[in-house]
Structures are given as C-alpha cells and as structure tokens.
N, C-alpha and C positions, 0 to 999 in steps of 0.2 A: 350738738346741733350741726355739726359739720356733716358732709355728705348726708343732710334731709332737706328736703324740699322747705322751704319759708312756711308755706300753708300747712304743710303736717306738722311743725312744730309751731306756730303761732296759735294752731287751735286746738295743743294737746295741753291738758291740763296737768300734763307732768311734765309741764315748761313755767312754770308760775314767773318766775325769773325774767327768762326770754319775754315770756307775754308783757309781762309789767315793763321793761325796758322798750319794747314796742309802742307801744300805748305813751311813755313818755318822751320818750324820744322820736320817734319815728324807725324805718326799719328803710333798707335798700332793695326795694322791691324787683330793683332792674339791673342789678348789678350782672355781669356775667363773668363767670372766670378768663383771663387772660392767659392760662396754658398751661402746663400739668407737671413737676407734680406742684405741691401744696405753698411752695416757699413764695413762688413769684408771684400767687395772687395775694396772699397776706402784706410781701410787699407794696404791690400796688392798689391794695385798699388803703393804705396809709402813707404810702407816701407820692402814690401818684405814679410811681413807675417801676420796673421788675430789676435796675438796676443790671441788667446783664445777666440776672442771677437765674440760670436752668436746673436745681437741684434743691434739695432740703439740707444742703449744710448746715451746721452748726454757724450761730451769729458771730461766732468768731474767725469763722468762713469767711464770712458775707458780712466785712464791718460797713455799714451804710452810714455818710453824714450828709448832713441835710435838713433841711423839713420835714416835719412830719404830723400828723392829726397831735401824738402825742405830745411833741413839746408843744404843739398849739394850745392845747387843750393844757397845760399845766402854765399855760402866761408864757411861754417862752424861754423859761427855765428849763436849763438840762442838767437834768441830776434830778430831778421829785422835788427840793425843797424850795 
C-alpha cells in the first residue's frame, strides 16, 4: 500500500485486507507526509512527532521512548502482554 494513492488501493479488489480495515476502522484521508525519506513519517503517525529522526536507520538507531498509538492501543502496556 505504501507509495499508492488511498483511492487506488481502497478501491482495488486486490486490497480485500486494506478495504476491510477501512470500512471498520476508518482510514486517514488527510494525512500528509512530513518529509522524506520513510522513517520520520512512520514516526510521526504514531507517535506524533519525527523525533529529530532524518533517515531510515535501524530502530536501534533511532530508540524512541514515549507514547505511542501502540502502547495505547495494547492498555498501556509495554512489552505486548
């Protein structure tokens, strides 16, 4: 799904996945990248900010602590359980 337009994947039937996740979720219609390459937007969809971070290091590069969608979304727990 990376690098395609929202519309050409929400309405390709070789997105079953993506569509379905749409449909239940919702989708970020408005989002727009924050600067190139790929690391700093991934951060700042999830945790709000690029952290400083200008490059695709490895996360062991780039240890980020913080909030984030994910520990939200697991209750607050970090570590998965």
């Amino acid at each position: 799904m990376e690098n395609h337009t929202a519309s050409s994947v929400l309405a390709s039937s070789q997105a079953p996945f993506e569509r379905s996740l749409a449909a239940q979720c919702g989708s970020a219609d408005h989002y727009r990248a924050v600067g190139s390459p790929s690391l700093p937007n991934y951060l700042a969809a999830v945790t709000g900010a690029t952290h400083g971070v200008h490059d695709d290091g490895s996360p062991a590069a780039h240890p980020v602590v913080g909030d984030n969608l994910f520990i939200a979304f697991n209750g607050g727990a970090v570590g998965g359980d």
